[in-house]
C-alpha positions, 0 to 999 in steps of 0.5 A: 895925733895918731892915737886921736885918729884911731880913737875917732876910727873906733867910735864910727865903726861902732855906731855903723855896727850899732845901726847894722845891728839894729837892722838886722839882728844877729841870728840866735839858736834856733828854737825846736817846735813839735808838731802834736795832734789835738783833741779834734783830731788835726794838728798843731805846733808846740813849743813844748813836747807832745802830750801822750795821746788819747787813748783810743775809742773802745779801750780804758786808759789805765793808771800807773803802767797797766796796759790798756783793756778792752772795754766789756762787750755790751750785751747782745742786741745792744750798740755802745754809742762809742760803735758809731762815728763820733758825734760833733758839737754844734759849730758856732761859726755856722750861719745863725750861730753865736760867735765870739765869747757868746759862741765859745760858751754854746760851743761849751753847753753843747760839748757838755750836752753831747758828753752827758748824753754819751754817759747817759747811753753808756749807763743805758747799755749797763741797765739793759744788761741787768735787765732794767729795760725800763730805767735804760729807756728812760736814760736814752730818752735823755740823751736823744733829748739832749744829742738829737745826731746820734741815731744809735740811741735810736736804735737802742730805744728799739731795741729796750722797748722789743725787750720790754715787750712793746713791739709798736714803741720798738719798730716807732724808733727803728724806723726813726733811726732808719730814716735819720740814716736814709736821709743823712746819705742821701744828704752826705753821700755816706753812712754811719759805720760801726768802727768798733773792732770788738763789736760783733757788727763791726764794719756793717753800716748803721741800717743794715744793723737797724735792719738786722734788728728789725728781722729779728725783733718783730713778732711772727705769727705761730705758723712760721714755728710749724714744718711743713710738709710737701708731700701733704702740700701737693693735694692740697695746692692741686685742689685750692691753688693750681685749678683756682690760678697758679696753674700746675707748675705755679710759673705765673704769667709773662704778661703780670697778672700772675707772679712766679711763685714757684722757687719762692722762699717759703717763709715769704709765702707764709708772709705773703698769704698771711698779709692777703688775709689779713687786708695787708695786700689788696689782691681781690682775685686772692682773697675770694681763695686766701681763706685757710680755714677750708684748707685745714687751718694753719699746718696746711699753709705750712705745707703748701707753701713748702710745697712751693717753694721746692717747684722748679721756675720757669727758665722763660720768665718776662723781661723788660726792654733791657733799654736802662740797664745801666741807670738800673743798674747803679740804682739796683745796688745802691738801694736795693741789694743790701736786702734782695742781695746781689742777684735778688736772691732773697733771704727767706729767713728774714722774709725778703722775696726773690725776685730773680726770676720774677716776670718783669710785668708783674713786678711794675704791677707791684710797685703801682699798687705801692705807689698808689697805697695798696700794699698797708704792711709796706718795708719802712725802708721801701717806703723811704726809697719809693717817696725818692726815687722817680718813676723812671728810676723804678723803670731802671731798677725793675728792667736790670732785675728781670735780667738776673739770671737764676741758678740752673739748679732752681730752674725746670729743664727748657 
């Protein structure tokens, strides 16, 4: 009877430990997941160990145990597509876009557009190196076809076409990229960065890359190779400039019919007065004095313009109302300084003017004629700001720029 009795006892507990179970399974070992980064830069969870890494933008992954190279540099004036922020495919999931198995295969020929184009601009820095700038063309051509977002392409184009000799091809695709770059900030609020450490231009943004290699590749007349003498430019800028307009001292006037001239770099002069001659700049009241060859041709361009550029300036030179310093300001250096430099210092050598110590009244006057189309030879990137920013803005710009202060050693005693 008492064996039964246990017997009976066993079997319920057994069925209430069945049910229990059942509910709520016993714990079993824990299960080890890694937390491992994928090909597009975020992470993942895995049940299995990490995979090594990539190897990283502008080094060679190696076989074997072979530690890893840098890449061979590219040649000088050229910008390896691996340089700028790497390109993205299209998105499927953008409005518009296929999605599903549709989307995954356009996901597919985009990423195979975008990789064969990287290769067809790895090839085309190999052939401007060997001197095949006609072949390096035709490879970029190619991969802006099929990757139309990346603005290093442009920029080679440039540069294979300057080195092909057609300056008019290469400032067509310079001036692309720099608008491709122009509009991509204004849309995005930031820049393409050159993230290659062994590039000489690394950490530059794009357009300033762009830009060095327009100052660099355009043409320049022949009277920017001659020197310049300042004791010859003298009597001539006192017989044809100082009794014409200039005055003596070459200090302009405060109420803008005049600019400062005096302190100017040199080479900007030569641009300047080459440009009047030219029909670049509609300036009537120059052009009747602007003719050199009364002055003695070319060398004595050099030497009035050296002349010039050793005067002292005006230490009283016209200000505006100093009401929109602030918005001036903001505008000067997110617009202006990477070209006129902080203080509108200027770069002579890459023809960009000082405009410190310009008189203020002068230089709206300037910008009016830009505005209504009287400046022909206009910076492409001066004519991208001037089709974005307002009158207002202009008015903001200009009034921080008369407050510049200029170098004591610039100026004539007060």
């Amino acid at each position: 009877m008492g064996a039964k009795l246990v017997a009976k006892l066993v079997a319920k507990l057994a069925g209430v430990l069945f049910v229990t179970v059942g509910l709520f399974p016993l714990p079993t070992q824990a299960k080890t997941l890694y937390q491992c980064g994928n090909e597009q830069g975020g992470y993942e969870l895995s049940s299995e160990p990490c995979k090594a890494a990539p190897a990283p933008s502008g080094v060679v992954k190696l076989p074997g145990s072979a530690q890893p190279q840098p890449r061979k540099a590219a040649p000088p004036g050229v910008f390896p597509q691996e340089e700028s922020e790497p390109q993205t495919a299209s998105e499927p999931e953008k409005k518009g876009s296929p999605t599903g198995k549709k989307g995954e295969a356009h996901a597919k020929k985009s990423d195979s557009a975008i990789q064969k184009a990287k290769e067809l601009s790895s090839s085309a820095t190999g052939l401007m190196a060997a001197g095949n700038n006609g072949g390096a063309i035709a490879a970029l051509e190619e991969a802006w076809r099929l990757n139309p977002k990346n603005p290093i392409v442009l920029l080679n184009l440039g540069v294979a076409h300057n080195r092909n000799g057609n300056w008019t091809r290469a400032r067509t695709y310079y001036q692309q990229a720099m608008e491709f770059e122009y509009r991509k900030k204004a849309r995005e609020g930031v820049e393409t960065k050159i993230t290659n450490p062994h590039s000489l231009n690394y950490g530059k943004s794009l357009i300033d890359v762009v830009l060095d290699s327009w100052n660099r590749g355009q043409p320049r007349e022949e009277v920017f190779e001659l020197k310049g003498s300042p004791i010859k430019g003298k009597d001539l800028y006192d017989s044809f400039c100082a009794n014409q307009c200039h005055q003596a001292h070459g200090w302009g006037t405060t109420q803008g019919e005049l600019p400062q001239i005096s302190g100017q770099h040199a080479p900007v002069l030569l641009r300047q007065w080459l440009d009047i001659v030219k029909k670049n700049r509609e300036t009537p009241s120059m052009s009747r004095h602007a003719q050199v060859d009364a002055m003695g041709g070319e060398q004595a361009m050099a030497d009035v313009t050296a002349y010039i550029a050793r005067l002292p300036m005006t230490p009283f030179h016209g200000q505006g109302p100093g009401t929109e310093l602030l918005m001036g300001k903001n505008l000067y250096h997110d617009h202006c300084a990477r070209c006129h430099g902080q203080t509108g210092e200027g770069d002579g050598p890459n023809l960009v003017p000082r405009i410190q110590g310009q008189h203020h009244a002068y230089m709206a006057r300037q910008y009016g004629m830009m505005r209504s189309g009287q400046h022909h030879a206009l910076h492409p990137l001066k004519a991208l700001q001037l089709h974005d920013l307002t009158d207002e803005h202009i008015r903001g710009i200009l009034d921080y720029v008369s407050r510049f202060s200029v170098d004591t050693g610039l100026l004539a005693p007060k």
